[in-house]
C-alpha positions as CSV (number, residue, x, y, z in Angstrom):
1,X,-1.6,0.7,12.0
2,X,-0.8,2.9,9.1
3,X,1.9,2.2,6.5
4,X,2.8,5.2,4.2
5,X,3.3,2.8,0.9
6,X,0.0,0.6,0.1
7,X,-2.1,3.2,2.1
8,X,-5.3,1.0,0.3
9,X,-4.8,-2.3,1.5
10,X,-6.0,-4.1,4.2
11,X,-3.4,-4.3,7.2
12,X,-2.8,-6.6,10.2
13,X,-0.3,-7.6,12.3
14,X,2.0,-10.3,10.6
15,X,1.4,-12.5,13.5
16,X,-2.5,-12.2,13.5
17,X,-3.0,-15.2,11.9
18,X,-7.2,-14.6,13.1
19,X,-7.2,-11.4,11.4
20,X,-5.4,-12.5,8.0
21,X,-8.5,-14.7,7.8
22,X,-10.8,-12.4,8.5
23,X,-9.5,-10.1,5.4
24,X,-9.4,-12.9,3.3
25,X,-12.6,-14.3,4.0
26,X,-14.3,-10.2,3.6
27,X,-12.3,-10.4,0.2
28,X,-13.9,-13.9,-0.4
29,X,-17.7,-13.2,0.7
30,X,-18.3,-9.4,0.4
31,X,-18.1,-8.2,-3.3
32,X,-18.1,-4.2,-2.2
33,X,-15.5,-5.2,0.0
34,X,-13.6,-6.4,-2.6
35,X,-14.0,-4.1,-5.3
36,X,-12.9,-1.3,-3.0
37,X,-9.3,-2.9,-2.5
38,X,-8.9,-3.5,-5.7
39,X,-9.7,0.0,-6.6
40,X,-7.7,1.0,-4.2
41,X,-4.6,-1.5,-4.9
42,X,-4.4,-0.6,-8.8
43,X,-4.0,3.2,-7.5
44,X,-1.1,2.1,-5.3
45,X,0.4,0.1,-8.2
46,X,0.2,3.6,-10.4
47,X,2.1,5.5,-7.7
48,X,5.4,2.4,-8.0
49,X,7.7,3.4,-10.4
50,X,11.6,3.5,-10.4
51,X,10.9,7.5,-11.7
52,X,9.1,8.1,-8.5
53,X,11.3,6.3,-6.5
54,X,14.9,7.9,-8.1
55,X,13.0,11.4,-7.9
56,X,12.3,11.2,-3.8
57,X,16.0,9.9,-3.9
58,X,17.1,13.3,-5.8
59,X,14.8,15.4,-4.1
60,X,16.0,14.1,-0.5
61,X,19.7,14.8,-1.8
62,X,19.3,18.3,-2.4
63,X,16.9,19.2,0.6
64,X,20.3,18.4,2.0
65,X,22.6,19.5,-0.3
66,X,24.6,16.7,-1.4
67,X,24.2,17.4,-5.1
């Protein structure tokens, strides 16, 4: 499963209550596992900003032409 925001963090079906477990237990238990999401999760935080967010919105708008 691939999501295009948060591609660093650990995914699993909402449902999966076996495999939520399983992530939080690796998080818990394995300290390379752990220090790779994090890495990975303060690089998604640095690409969430409302300038990022209103510029996709401008730049959709005139791919179209609507401004």
């Amino acid at each position: 499963m691939y999501l295009k925001c948060f591609p660093g963090a650990l995914k699993f079906d909402f449902w999966d209550i076996n495999q939520a477990a399983e992530y939080l237990l690796g998080l818990l238990d394995n300290d390379t596992l752990h220090k790779q999401v994090v890495k990975y999760a303060q690089k998604d935080l640095e690409d969430i900003s409302w300038d990022i967010a209103a510029n996709k919105v401008i730049e959709g708008y005139k791919k179209y032409k609507l401004i």
